[in-house]
DRENPA-3360 file (N, C-alpha, C; in nm, 2 decimals, always signed):
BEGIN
1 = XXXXXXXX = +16.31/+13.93/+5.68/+16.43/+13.97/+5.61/+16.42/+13.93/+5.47 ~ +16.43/+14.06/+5.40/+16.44/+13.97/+5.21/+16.51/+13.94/+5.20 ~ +16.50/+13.81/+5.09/+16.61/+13.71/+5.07/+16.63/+13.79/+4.87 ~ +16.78/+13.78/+4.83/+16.80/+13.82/+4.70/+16.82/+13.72/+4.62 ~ +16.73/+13.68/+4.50/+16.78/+13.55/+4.41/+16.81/+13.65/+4.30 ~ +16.93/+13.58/+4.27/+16.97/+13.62/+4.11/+16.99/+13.48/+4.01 ~ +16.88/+13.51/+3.97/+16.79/+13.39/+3.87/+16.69/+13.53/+3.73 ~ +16.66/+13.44/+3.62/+16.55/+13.50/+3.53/+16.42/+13.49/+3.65;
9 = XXXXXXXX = +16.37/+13.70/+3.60/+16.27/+13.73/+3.73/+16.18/+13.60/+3.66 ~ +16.11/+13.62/+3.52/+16.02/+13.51/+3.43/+16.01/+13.41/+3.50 ~ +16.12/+13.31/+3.49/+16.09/+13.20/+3.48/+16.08/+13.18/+3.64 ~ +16.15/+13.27/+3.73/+16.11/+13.22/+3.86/+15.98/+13.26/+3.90 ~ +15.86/+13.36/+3.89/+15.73/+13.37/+3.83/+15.67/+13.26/+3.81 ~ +15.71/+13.20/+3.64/+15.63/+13.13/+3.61/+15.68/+12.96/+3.69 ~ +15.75/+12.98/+3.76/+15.77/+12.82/+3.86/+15.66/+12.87/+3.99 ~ +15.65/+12.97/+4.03/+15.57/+12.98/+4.17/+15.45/+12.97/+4.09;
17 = XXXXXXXX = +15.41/+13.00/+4.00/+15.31/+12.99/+3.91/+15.24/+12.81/+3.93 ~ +15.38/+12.77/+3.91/+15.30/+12.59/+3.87/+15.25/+12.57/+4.08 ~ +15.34/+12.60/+4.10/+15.29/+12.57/+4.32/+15.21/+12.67/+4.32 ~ +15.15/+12.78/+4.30/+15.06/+12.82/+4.37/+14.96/+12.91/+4.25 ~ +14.87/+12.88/+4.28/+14.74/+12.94/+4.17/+14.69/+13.03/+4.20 ~ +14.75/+13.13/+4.29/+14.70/+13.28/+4.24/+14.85/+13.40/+4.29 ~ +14.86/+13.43/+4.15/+15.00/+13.51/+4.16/+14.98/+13.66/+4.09 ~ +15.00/+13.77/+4.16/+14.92/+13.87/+4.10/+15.00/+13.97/+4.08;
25 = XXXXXXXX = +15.03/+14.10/+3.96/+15.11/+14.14/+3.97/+15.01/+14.30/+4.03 ~ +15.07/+14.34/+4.15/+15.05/+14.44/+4.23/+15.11/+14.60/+4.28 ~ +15.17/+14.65/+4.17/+15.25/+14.76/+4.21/+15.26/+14.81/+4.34 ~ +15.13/+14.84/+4.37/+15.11/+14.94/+4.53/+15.08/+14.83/+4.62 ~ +15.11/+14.70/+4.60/+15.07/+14.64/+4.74/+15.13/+14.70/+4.83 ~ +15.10/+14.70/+4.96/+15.15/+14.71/+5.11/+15.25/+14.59/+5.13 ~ +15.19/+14.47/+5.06/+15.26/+14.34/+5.10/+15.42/+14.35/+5.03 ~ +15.42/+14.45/+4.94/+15.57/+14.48/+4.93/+15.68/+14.56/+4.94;
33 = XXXXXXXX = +15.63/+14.63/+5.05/+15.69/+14.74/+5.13/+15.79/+14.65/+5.21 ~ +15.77/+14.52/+5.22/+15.89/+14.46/+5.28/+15.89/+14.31/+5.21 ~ +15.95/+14.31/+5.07/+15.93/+14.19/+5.00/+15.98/+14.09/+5.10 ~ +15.96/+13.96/+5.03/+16.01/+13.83/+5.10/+16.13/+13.79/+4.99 ~ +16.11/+13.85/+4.88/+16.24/+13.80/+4.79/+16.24/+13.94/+4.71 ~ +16.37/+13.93/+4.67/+16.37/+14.03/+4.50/+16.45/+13.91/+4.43 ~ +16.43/+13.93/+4.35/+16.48/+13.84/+4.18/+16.54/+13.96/+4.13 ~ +16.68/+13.94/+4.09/+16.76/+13.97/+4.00/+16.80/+13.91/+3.93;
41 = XXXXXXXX = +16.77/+14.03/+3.78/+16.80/+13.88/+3.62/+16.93/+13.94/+3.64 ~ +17.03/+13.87/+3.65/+17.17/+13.87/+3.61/+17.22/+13.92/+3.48 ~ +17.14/+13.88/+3.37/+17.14/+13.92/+3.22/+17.14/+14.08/+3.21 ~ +17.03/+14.11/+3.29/+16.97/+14.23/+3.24/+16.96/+14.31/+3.35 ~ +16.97/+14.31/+3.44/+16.98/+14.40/+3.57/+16.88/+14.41/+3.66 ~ +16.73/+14.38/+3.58/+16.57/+14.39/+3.62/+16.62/+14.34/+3.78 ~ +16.51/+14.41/+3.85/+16.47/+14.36/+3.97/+16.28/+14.31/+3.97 ~ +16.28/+14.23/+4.08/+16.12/+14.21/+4.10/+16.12/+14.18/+4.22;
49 = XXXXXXXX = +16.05/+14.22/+4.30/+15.98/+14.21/+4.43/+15.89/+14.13/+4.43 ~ +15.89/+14.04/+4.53/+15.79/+13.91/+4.54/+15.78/+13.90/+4.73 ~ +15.63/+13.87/+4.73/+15.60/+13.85/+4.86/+15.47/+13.74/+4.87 ~ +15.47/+13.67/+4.95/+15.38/+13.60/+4.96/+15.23/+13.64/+5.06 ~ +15.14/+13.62/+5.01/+15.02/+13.65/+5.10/+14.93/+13.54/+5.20 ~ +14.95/+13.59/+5.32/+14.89/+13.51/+5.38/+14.79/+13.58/+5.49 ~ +14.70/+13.48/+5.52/+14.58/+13.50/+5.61/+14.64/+13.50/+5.70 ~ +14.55/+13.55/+5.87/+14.61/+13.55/+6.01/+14.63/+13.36/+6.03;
57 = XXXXXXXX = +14.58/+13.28/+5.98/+14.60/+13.17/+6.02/+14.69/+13.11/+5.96 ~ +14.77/+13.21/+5.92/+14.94/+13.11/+5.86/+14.88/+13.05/+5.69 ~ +14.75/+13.04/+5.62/+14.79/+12.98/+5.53/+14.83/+13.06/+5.39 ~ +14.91/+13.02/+5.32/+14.93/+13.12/+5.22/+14.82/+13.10/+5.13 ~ +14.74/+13.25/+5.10/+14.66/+13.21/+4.99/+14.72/+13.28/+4.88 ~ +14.85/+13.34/+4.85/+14.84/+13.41/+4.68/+15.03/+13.45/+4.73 ~ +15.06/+13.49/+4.59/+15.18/+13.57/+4.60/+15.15/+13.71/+4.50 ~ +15.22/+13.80/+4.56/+15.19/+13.94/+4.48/+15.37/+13.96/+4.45;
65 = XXXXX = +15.34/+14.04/+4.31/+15.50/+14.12/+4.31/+15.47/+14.20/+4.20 ~ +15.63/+14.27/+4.14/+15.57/+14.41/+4.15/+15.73/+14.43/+4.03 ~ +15.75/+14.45/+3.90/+15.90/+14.44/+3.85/+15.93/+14.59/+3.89 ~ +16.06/+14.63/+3.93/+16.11/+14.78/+3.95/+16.21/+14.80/+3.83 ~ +16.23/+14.76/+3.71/+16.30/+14.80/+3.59/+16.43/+14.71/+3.57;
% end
């Protein structure tokens, strides 16, 4: 189920950024055909899709996302 934050998309980016060290921005992933969050800037209307990447063994290695305007 996606969850919707309405927070700056930026700065919540650059916080997954400090926890996890590989964050990529991915238009066509597959992995966001069903995000795990969208960020909505409240300010500005922007949306961004964010999903996290993981192996079959549960561990997360990356997050990908994707801004839709």
């Amino acid at each position: 189920m996606t969850t919707v934050i309405r927070k700056d998309a930026e700065r919540f980016l650059k916080e997954l950024r400090t926890h996890y060290g590989d964050v990529w921005k991915m238009p066509r992933s597959n992995y966001l055909s069903k995000p795990d969050f969208i960020v909505i800037d409240p300010k500005s209307g922007k949306k961004t899709k964010v999903s996290f990447v993981s192996l079959d063994d549960g561990e997360v290695v990356g997050v990908v996302y994707d801004e839709l305007g």
